[in-house]
py3Dmol code that shows the C-alpha trace and the ligand (Angstrom):
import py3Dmol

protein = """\
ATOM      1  CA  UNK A   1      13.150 -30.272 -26.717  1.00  0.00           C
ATOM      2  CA  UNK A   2      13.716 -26.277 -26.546  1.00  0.00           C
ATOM      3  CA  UNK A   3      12.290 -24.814 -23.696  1.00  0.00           C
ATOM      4  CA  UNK A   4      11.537 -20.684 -23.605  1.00  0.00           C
ATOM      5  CA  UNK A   5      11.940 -19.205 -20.173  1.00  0.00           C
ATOM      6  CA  UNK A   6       9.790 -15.963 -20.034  1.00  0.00           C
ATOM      7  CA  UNK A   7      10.930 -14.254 -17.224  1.00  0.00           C
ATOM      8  CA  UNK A   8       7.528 -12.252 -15.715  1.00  0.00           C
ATOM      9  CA  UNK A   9       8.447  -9.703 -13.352  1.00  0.00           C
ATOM     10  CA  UNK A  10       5.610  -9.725 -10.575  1.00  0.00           C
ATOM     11  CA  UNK A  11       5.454  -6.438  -9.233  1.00  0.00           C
ATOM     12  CA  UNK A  12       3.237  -5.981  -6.385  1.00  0.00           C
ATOM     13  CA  UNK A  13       2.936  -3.191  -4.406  1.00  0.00           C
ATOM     14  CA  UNK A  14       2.563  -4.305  -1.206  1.00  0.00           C
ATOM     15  CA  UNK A  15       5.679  -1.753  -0.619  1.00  0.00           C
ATOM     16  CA  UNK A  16       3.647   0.559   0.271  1.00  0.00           C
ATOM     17  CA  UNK A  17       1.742  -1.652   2.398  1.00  0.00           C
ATOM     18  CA  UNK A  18       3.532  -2.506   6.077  1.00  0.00           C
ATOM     19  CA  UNK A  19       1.999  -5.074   7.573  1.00  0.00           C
ATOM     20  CA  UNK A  20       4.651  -5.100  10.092  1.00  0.00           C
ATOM     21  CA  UNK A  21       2.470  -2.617  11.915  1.00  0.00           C
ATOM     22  CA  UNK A  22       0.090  -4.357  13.524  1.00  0.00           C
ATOM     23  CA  UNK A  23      -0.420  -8.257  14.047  1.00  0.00           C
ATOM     24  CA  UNK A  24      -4.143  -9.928  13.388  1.00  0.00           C
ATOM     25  CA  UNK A  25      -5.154 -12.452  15.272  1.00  0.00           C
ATOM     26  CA  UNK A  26      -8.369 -15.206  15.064  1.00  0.00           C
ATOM     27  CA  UNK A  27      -9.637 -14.485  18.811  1.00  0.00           C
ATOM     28  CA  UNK A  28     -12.954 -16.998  18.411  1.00  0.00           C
ATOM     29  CA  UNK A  29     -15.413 -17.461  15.630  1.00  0.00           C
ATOM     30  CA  UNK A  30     -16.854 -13.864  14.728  1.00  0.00           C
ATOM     31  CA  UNK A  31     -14.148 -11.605  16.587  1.00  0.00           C
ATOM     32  CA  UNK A  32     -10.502 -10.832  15.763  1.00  0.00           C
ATOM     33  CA  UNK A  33      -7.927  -9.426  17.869  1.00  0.00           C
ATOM     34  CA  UNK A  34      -5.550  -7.010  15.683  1.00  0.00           C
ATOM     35  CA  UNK A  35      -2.392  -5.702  18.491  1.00  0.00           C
ATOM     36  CA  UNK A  36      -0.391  -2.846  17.349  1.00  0.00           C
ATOM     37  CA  UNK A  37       3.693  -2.601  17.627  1.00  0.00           C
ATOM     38  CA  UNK A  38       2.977  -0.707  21.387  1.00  0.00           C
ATOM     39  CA  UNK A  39       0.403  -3.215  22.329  1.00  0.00           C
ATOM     40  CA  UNK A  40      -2.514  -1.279  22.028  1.00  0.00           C
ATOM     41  CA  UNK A  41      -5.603  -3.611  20.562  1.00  0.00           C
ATOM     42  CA  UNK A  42      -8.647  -3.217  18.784  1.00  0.00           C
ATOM     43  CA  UNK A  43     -11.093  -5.717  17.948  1.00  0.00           C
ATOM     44  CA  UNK A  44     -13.243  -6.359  15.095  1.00  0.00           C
ATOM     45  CA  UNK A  45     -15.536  -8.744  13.550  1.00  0.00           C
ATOM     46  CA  UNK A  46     -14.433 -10.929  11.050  1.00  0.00           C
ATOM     47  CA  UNK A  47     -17.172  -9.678   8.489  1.00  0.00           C
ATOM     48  CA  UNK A  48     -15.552  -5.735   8.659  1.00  0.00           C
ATOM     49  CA  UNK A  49     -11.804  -7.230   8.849  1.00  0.00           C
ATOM     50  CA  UNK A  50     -10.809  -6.382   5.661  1.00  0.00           C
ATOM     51  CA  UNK A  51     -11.915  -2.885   5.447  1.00  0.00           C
ATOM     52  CA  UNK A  52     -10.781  -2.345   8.965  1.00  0.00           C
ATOM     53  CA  UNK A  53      -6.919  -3.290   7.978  1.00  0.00           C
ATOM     54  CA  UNK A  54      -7.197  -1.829   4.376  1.00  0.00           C
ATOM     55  CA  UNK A  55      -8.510   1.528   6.560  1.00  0.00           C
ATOM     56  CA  UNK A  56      -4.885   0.719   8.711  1.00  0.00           C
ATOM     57  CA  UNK A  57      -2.726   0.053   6.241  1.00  0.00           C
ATOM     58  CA  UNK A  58      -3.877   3.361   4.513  1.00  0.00           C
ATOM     59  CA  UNK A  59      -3.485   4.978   7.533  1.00  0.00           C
ATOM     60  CA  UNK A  60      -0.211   4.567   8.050  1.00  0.00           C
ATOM     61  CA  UNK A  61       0.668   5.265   4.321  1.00  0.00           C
ATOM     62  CA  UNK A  62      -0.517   8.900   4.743  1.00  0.00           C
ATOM     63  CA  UNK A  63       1.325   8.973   8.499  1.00  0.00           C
ATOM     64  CA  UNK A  64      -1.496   8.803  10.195  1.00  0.00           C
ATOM     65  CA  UNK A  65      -0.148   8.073  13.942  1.00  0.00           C
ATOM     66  CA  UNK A  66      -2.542   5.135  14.367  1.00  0.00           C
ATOM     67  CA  UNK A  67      -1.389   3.644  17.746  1.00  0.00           C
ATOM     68  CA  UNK A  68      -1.657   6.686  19.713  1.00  0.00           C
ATOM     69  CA  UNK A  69      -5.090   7.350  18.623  1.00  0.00           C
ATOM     70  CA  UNK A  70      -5.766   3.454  19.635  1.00  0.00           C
ATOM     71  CA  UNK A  71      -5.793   3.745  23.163  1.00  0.00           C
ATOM     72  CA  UNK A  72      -9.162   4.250  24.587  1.00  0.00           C
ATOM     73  CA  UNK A  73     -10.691   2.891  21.128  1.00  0.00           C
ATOM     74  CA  UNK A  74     -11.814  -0.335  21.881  1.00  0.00           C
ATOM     75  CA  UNK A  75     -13.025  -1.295  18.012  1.00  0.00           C
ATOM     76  CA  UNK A  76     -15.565  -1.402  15.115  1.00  0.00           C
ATOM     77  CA  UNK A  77     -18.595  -4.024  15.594  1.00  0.00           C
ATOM     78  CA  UNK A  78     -21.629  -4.891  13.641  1.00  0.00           C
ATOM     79  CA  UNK A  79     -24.253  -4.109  15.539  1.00  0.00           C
ATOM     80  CA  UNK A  80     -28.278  -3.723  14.491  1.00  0.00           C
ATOM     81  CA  UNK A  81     -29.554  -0.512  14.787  1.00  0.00           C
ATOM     82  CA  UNK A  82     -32.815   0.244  15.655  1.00  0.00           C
ATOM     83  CA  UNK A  83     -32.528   3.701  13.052  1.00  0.00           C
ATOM     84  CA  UNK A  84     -32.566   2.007   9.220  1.00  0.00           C
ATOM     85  CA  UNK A  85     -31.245   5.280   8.016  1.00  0.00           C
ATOM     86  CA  UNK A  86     -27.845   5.206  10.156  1.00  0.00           C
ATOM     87  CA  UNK A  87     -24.991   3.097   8.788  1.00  0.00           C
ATOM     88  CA  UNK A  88     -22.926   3.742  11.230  1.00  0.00           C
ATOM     89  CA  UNK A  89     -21.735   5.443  14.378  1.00  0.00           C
ATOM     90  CA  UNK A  90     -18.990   6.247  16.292  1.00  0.00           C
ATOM     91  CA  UNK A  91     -18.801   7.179  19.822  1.00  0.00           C
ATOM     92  CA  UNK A  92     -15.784   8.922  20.925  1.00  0.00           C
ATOM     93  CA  UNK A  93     -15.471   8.744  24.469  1.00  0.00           C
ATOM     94  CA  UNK A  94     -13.858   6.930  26.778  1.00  0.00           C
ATOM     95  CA  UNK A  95     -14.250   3.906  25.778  1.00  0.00           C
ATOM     96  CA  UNK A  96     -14.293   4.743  22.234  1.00  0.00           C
ATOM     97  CA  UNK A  97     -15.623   2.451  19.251  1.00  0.00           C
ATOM     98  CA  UNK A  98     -17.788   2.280  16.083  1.00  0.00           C
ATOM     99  CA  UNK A  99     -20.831   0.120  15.182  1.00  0.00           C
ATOM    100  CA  UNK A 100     -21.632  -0.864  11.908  1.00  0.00           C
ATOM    101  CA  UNK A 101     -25.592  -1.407  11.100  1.00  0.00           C
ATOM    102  CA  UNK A 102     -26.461  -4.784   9.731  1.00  0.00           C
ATOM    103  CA  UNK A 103     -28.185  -2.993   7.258  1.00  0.00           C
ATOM    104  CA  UNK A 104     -24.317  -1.709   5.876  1.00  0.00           C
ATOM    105  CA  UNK A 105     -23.417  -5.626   5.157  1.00  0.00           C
ATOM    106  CA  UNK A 106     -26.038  -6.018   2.334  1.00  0.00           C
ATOM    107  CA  UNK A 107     -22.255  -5.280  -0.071  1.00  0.00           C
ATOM    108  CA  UNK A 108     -18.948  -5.571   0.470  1.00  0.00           C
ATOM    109  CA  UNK A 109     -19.036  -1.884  -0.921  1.00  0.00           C
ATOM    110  CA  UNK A 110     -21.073  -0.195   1.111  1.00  0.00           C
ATOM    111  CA  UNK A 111     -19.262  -2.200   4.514  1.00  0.00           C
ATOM    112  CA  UNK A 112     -16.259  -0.477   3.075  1.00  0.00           C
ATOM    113  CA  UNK A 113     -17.235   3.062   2.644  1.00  0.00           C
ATOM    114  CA  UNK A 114     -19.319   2.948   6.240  1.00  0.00           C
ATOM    115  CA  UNK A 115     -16.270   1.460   7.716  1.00  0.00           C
ATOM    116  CA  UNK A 116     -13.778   4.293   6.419  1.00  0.00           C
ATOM    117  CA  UNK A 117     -16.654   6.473   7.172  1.00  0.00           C
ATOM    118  CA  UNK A 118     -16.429   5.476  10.782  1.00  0.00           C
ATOM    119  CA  UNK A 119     -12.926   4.889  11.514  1.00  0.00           C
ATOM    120  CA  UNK A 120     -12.373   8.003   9.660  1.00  0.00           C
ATOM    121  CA  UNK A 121     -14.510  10.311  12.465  1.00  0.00           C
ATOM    122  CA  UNK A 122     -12.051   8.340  15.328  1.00  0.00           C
ATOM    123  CA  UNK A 123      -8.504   8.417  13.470  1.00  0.00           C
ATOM    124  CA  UNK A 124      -8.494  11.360  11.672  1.00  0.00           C
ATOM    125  CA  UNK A 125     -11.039  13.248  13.729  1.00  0.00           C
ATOM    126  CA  UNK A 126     -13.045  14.583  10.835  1.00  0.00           C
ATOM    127  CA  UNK A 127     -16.691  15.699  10.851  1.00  0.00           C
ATOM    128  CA  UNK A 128     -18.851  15.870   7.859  1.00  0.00           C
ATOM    129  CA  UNK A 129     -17.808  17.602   4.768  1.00  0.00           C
ATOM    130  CA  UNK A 130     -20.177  20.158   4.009  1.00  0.00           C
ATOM    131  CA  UNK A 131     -22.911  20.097   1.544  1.00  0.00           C
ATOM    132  CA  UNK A 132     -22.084  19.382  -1.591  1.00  0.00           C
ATOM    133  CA  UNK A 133     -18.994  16.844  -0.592  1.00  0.00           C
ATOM    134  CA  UNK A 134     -19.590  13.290  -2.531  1.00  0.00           C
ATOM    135  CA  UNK A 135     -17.034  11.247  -0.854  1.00  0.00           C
ATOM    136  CA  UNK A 136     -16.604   9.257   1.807  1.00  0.00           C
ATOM    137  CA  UNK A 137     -17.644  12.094   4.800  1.00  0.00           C
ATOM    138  CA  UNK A 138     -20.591  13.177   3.130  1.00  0.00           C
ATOM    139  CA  UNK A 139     -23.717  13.157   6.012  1.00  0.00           C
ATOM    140  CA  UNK A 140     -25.401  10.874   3.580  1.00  0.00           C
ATOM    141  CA  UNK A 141     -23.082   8.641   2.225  1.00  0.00           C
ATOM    142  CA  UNK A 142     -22.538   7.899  -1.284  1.00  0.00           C
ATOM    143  CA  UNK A 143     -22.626   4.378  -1.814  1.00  0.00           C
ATOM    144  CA  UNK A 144     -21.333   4.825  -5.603  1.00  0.00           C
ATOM    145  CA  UNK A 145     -17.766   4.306  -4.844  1.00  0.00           C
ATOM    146  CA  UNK A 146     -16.282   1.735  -6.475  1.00  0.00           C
ATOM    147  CA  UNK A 147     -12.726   1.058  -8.175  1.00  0.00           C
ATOM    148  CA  UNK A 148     -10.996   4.417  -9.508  1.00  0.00           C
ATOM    149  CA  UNK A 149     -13.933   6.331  -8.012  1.00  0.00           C
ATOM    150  CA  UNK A 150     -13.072   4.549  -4.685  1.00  0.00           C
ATOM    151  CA  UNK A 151      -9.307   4.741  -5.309  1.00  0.00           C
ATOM    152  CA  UNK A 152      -9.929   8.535  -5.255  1.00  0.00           C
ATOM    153  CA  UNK A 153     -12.008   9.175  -2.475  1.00  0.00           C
ATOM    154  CA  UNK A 154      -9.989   7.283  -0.311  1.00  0.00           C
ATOM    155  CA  UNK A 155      -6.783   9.335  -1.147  1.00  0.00           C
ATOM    156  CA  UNK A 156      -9.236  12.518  -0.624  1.00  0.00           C
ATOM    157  CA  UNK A 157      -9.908  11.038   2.879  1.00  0.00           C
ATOM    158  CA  UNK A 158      -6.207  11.147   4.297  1.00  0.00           C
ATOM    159  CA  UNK A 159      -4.859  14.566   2.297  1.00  0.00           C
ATOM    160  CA  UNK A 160      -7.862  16.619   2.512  1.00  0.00           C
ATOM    161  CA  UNK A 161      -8.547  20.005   4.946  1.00  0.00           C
ATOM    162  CA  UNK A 162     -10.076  20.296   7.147  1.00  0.00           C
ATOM    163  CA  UNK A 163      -8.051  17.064   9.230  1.00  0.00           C
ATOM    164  CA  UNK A 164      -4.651  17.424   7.488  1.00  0.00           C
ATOM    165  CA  UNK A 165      -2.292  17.786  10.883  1.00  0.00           C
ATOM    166  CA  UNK A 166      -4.722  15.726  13.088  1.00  0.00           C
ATOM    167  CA  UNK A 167      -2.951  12.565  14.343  1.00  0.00           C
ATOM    168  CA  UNK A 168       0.254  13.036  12.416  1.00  0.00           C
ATOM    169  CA  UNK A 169       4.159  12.710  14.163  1.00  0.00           C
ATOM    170  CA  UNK A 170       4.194  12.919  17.056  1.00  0.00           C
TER     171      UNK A 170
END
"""
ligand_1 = """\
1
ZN
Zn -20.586 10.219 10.126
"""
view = py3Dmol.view(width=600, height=400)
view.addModel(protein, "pdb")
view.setStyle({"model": 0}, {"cartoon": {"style": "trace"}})
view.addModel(ligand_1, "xyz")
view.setStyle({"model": 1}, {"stick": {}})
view.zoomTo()
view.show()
């Protein structure tokens, strides 16, 4: 009996990815805890979870200095608001946090663009981009993003004026 080994070289690039950085955590059926390497915590609800980490773990590819912007931020929630044209909203004073219409759960892709919409206006302090801006800022969001488009917007997010400087180092 011959047998061909075909060696398959797996590369995933979850190097860019540190999920060192922060530590998730099932806190009781709808909520979960995520705690950050200084202790800082935000909470979240398990529907937004994964666009809430992939927002993170983004983040802190572009240097975004995440856990000092956590501290009066308590988290993003799904809440139902009474407006049907508002996706989202984030308030940023102390306390600090986002809510996410019910309405924005009708796809996983539109979650994820109101999500980086939202946590986008706390971490990286950005307002709306002006007019004609198609991406993930716009006033009136865009819910055509998907895969390369996506991909692309999301890079836009974290290099783009006006916020470039805002929450980076130190
Ligand atoms: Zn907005």
């Amino acid at each position: 009996m011959w047998w061909i080994g075909v060696a398959v070289a797996v590369v995933v690039s979850s190097d860019k990815v540190d999920k060192s950085k922060y530590k998730v955590e099932h806190h009781n059926k709808e909520r979960y805890h995520i705690t950050f390497r200084d202790g800082t915590r935000v909470e979240t609800d398990k529907v937004l979870l994964p666009h809430v980490t992939e927002f993170y773990d983004e983040a802190y590819k572009y240097g975004i200095n995440v856990d000092s912007i956590n501290k009066n931020y308590i988290g993003v929630f799904v809440e139902e608001l009474n407006d049907s044209k508002l996706y989202g909203i984030t308030k940023y004073n102390d306390p600090s946090f986002s809510l996410i219409n019910k309405i924005a759960l009708d796809s996983y892709n539109i979650t994820r663009i109101v999500v980086f919409h939202e946590m986008a206006h706390k971490y990286l302090r950005v307002e709306h981009c002006h007019r004609d801006c198609n991406g993930i800022l716009a006033a009136v969001i865009n819910l055509n993003l998907y895969g390369e488009k996506w991909e692309k917007q999301k890079e836009a997010l974290f290099t783009d004026a006006p916020h470039m400087g805002y929450g980076r180092g130190k």
